[in-house]
C-alpha positions in Angstrom: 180.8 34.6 169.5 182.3 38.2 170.2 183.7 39.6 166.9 186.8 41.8 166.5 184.6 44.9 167.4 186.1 45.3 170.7 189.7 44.8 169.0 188.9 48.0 166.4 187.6 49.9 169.9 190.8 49.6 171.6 193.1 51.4 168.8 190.4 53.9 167.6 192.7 56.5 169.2 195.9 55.4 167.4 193.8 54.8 164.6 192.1 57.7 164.0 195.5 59.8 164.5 196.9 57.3 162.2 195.0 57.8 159.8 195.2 61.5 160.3 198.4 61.8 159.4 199.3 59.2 156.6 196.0 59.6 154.9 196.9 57.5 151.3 195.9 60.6 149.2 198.8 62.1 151.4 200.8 59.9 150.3 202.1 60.7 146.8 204.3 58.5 145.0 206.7 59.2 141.9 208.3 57.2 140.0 212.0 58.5 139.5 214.5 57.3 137.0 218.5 57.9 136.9 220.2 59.3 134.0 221.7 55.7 134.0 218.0 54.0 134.2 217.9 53.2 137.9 214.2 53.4 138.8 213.2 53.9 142.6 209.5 55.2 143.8 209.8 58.2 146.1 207.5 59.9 148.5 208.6 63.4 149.1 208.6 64.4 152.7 210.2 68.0 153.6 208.7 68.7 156.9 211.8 67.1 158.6 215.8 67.4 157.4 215.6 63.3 157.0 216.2 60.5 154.9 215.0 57.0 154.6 216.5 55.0 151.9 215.2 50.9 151.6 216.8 48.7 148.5 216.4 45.3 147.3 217.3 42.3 145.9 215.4 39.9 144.6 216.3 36.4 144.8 219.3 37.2 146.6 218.4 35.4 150.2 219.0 32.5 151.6 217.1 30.5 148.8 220.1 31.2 146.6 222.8 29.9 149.0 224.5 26.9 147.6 224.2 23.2 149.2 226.3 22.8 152.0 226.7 26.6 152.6 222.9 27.9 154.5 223.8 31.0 156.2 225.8 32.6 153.2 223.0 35.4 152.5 222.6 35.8 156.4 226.2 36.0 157.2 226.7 38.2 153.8 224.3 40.7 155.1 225.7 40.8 158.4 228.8 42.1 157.0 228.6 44.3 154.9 228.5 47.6 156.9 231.8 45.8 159.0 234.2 47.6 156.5 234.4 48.6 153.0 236.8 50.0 150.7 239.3 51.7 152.9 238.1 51.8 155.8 238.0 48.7 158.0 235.2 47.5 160.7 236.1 50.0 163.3 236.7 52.8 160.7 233.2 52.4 159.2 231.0 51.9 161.9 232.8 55.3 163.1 232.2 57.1 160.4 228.4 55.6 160.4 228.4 56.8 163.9 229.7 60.3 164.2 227.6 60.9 161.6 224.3 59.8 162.6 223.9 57.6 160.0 222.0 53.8 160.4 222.9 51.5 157.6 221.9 48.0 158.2 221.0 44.4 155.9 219.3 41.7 156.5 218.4 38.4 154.6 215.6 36.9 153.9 214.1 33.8 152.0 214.0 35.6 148.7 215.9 38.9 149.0 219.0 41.0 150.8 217.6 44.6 151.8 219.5 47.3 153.2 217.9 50.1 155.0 219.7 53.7 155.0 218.7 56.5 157.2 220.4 59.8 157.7 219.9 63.5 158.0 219.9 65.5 154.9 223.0 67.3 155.1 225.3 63.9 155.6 223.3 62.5 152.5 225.9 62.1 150.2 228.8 60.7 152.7 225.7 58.1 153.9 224.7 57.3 150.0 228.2 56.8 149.2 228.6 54.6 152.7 225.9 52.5 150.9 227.6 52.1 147.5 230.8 50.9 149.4 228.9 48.4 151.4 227.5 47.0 148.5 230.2 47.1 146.0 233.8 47.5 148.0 232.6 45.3 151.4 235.7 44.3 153.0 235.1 40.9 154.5 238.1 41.1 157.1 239.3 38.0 158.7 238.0 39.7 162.4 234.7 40.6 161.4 234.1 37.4 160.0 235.5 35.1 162.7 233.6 37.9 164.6 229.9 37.4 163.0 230.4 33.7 162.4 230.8 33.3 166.2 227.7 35.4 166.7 225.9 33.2 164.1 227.1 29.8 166.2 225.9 31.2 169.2 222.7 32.0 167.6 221.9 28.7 166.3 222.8 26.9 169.5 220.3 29.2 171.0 217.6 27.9 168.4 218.6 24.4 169.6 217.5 24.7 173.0 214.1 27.3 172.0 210.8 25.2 171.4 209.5 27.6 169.2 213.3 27.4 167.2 212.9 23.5 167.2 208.8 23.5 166.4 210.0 26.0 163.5 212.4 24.0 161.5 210.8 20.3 161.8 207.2 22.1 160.7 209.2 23.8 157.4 211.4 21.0 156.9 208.9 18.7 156.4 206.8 21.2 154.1 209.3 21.7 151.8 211.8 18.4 152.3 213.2 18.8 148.7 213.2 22.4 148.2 215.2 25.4 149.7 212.4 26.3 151.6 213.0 23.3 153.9 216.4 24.8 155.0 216.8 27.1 157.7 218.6 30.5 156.6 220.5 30.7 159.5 222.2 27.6 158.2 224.1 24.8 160.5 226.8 24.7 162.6 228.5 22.5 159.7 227.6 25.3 156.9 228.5 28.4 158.7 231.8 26.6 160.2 232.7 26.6 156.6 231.6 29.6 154.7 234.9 32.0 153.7 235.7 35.1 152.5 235.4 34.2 148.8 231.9 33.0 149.6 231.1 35.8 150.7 232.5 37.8 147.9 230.6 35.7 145.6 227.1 36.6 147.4 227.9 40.3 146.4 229.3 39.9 142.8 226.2 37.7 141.8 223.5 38.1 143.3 223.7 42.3 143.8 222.6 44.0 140.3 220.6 46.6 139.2 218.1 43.9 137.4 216.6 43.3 140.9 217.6 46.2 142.6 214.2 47.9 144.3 214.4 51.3 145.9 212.0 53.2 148.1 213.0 57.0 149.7 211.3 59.0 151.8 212.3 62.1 153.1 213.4 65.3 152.4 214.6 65.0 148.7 213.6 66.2 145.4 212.8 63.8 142.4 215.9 65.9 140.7 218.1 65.5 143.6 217.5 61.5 144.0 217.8 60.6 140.3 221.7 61.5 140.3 222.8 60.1 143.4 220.8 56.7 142.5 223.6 56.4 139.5 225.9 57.5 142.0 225.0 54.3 144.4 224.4 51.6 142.7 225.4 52.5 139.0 228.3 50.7 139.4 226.5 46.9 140.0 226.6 44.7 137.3 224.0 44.9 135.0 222.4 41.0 135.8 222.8 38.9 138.9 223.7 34.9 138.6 220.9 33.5 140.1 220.0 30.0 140.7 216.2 29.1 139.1 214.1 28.1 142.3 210.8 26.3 141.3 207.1 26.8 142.5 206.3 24.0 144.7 203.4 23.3 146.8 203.9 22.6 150.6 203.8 19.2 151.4 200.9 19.1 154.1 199.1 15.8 154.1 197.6 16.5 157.9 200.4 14.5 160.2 201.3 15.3 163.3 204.8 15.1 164.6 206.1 15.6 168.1 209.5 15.6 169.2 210.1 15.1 173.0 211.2 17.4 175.2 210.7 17.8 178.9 208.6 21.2 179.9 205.6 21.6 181.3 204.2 23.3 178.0 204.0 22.2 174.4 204.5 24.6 171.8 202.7 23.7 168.8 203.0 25.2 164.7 200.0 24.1 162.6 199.4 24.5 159.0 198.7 23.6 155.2 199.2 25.3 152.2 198.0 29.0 151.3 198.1 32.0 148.3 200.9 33.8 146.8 200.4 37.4 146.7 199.1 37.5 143.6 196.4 35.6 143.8 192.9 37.1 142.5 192.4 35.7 145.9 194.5 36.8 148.0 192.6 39.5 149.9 190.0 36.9 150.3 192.3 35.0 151.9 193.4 37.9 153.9 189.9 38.5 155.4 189.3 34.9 156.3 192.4 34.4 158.2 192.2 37.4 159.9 189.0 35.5 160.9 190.6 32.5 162.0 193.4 33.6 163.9 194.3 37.0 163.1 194.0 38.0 166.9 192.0 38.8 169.5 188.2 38.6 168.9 189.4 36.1 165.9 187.7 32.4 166.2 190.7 30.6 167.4 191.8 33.0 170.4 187.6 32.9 171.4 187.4 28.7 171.4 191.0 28.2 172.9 191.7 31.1 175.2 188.9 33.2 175.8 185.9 30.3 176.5 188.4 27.7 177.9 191.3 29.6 178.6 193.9 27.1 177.4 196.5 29.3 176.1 197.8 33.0 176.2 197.9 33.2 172.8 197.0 31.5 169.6 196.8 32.9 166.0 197.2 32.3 162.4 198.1 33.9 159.2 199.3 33.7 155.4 202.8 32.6 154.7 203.3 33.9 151.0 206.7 33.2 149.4 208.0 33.9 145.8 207.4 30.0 145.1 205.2 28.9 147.0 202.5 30.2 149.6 201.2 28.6 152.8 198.7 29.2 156.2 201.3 29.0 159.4 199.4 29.3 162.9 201.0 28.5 166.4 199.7 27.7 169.9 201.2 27.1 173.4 199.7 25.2 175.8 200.4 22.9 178.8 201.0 19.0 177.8 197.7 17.9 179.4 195.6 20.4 177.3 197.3 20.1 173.6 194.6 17.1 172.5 191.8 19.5 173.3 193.4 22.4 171.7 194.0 20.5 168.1 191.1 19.0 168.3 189.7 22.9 168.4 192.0 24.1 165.9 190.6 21.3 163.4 187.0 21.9 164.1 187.3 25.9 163.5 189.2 24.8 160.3 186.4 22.2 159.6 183.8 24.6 160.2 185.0 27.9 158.3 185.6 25.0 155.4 181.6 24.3 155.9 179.8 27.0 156.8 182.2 29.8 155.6 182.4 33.8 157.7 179.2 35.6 159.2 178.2 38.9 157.8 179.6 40.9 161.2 182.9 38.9 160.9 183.6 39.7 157.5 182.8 43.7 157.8 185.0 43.7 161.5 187.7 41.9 159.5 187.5 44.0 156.3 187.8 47.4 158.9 190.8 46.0 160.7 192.9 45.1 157.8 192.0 48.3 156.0 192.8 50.9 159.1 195.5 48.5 160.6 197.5 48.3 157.4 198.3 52.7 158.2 199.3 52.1 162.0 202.1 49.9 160.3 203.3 53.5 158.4 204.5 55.1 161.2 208.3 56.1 160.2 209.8 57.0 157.1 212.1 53.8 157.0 208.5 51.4 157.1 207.2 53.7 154.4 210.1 53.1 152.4 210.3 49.6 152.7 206.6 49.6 152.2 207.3 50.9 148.8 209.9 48.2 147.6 207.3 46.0 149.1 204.6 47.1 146.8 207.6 46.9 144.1 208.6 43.8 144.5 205.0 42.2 144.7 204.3 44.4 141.6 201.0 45.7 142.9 201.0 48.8 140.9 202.1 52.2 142.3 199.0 52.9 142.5 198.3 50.2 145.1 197.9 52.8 148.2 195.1 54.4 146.4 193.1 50.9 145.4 193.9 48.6 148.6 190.7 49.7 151.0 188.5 49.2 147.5 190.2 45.7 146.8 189.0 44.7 150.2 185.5 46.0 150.2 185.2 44.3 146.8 185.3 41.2 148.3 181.8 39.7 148.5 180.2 37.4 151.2 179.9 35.1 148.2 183.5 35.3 147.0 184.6 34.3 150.9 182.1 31.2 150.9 183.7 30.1 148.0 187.0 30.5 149.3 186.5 29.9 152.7 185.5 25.6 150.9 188.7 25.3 148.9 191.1 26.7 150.9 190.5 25.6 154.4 191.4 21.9 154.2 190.9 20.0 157.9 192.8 16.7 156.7 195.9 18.5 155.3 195.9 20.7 158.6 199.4 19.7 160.2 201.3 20.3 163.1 204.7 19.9 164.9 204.5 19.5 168.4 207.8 20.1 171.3 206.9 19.4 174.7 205.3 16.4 175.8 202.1 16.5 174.8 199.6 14.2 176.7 196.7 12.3 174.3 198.7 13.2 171.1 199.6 10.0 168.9 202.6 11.2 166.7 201.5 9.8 162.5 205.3 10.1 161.9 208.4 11.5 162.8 209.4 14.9 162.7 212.4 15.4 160.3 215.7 15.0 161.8 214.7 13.2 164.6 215.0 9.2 165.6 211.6 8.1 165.9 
């Protein structure tokens, strides 16, 4: 079996730059705190006249939306740089615009984030741009008629996409009671009727400076920052309303559901449950998965497309949540070849569960995730959402320095262990879309007839 040597070959150049230039005793990070006791983590970077600004909310995405209204934290997000205070839609994105400033939010499972970039001499019109969005947003009846259209169009889309359809039947059915079983992007039903007071309700509850995270990088001083974070977002309420989400376990018990569709491929999602991210286990997890189906060289692309060449691509990876945790993999293939392929996926599964990794694939596996990890820095804004990330998790911000030792702690031993309790071939499920030849269906997938 090849390993993932000849992955690591190919981005030894990128790498090696990489790593060059982001070195993690180059990145230094303080802790700053407002006058007003707004905390963000900053890593001073003076060599260009930027910015990058990344905050979050926790609990604030789409797990939080009401029954009957999916989509609200989408649709919220989507909004909120489409006027505020004064100035309407056009207004703002002009002002964003002559200005050079990118202000954008997105949604999430478990958070809103906003990410704020601009040059350093327009910092304090785009920081107060971002304190308008966030506490004045307009939610004008064009922009919203505007987005909501934007939002039906989009979930039509997912209608007609196999990998759309594959994607809400396989998390539906994991989570069938839980909010992780509804698709953020909502319904046409939902969306049709979210409003303005909605809306409005998304920002005045669930925005706060209780689970506020902020990352900057760029070209500002501790002293500079800690000011204009009071200036921002002093003015949120001090707690958000938030509804209490439980843990839950995903509810894999090794089906397989296929929902008819004519093409000449089947798109397949597999999985069963996983690790949160803080797990003492969780970089265990990380190493065998990378493994499994991390990419190329990994076990799964080497059994299905390399030696039988049965699919383009196949992979796998950890699905960690705030409530729950899970292993999510996917697989395209024609109808005549999807028997063979599961039939694959399951053995792998059955055989990292018995034998466990080999010494090469664990030290190919521990390189890649430890030089990969500083290709993803490449950009200010990734560094600073890297730093709410690290926030959020609460990994310590110290975490940049530890992270290669964490994984080089982990032992073949410790992975053996792992490797038997985690991988678990009868839970392994998957949702099938095509019309797979071979496959016998164990139940239906949710929301459709039989």
């Amino acid at each position: 079996m090849r390993t993932h040597l000849s992955r690591l070959l190919a981005i030894l150049p990128l790498l090696a730059f990489a790593l060059f230039a982001v070195p993690a005793q180059a990145i230094e990070i303080k802790r700053v705190v407002s006058p007003g006791g707004i905390e963000a983590w900053l890593v001073e970077d003076h060599s260009n006249p930027i910015i990058a600004l990344q905050a979050g909310f926790r609990g604030a995405g789409s797990t939080a939306d009401p029954d009957g209204k999916a989509g609200l934290a989408g649709m919220t997000a989507d909004l909120l740089t489409e006027g505020a205070g004064d100035m309407d839609s056009q207004a703002f994105q002009k002002k964003l615009a002559d200005l050079s400033i990118s202000l954008g939010f997105s949604a999430s499972q478990d958070g809103i984030s906003g990410g704020l970039r601009t040059l350093t001499e327009n910092r304090d019109t785009a920081f107060e741009m971002l304190r308008l969005a966030l506490t004045q947003p307009r939610f004008d009846p064009e922009p919203v008629q505007r987005v909501r259209g934007q939002m039906l169009v989009g979930l039509k889309r997912e209608r007609e996409q196999p990998g759309s359809i594959a994607s809400r039947a396989f998390w539906t059915s994991a989570y069938p009671d839980h909010p992780y079983g509804r698709r953020g992007s909502g319904t046409p039903e939902s969306v049709a009727a979210l409003t303005p007071a909605d809306l409005k309700q998304v920002v005045s509850q669930r925005f706060s400076r209780a689970n506020l995270l902020v990352g900057v990088v760029g070209d500002i001083t501790p002293e500079e920052l800690a000011p204009a974070l009071d200036r921002i977002f002093g003015s949120l309420p001090a707690t958000a309303t938030l509804p209490e989400i439980p843990d839950v376990q995903p509810a894999f018990a090794g089906d397989v559901m296929v929902i008819d569709r004519t093409m000449p491929q089947s798109t397949v999602l597999f999985g069963q449950r996983g690790l949160k991210r803080d797990d003492p286990d969780y970089f265990a997890a990380a190493i065998l998965i990378e493994i499994m189906g991390g990419g190329f060289g990994s076990r799964l692309t080497e059994e299905i497309r390399e030696k039988r060449g049965l699919a383009y691509s196949v992979s796998a990876g950890l699905a960690p949540m705030d409530h729950s945790a899970a292993i999510a993999g996917s697989v395209g293939t024609a109808n005549a070849r999807v028997a063979e392929s599961i039939a694959l996926v399951r053995a792998e599964w059955q055989r990292m569960a018995g034998d466990g990794p080999t010494e090469a694939e664990v030290a190919d596996a521990k390189a890649y995730l430890t030089g990969s990890y500083w290709l993803s820095l490449d950009g200010s804004g990734r560094i600073a959402s890297m730093l709410v990330a690290i926030q959020r998790e609460k990994l310590g911000i110290d975490y940049l320095e530890r992270r290669a030792g964490l994984i080089e702690a982990v032992t073949l031993d410790d992975l053996k262990r792992l490797s038997a309790s985690l991988f678990d071939p009868k839970a392994l499920t998957f949702v099938i879309v095509g019309q797979p030849e071979g496959v016998t269906a164990t139940k239906p997938a949710p929301g459709q007839d039989s």
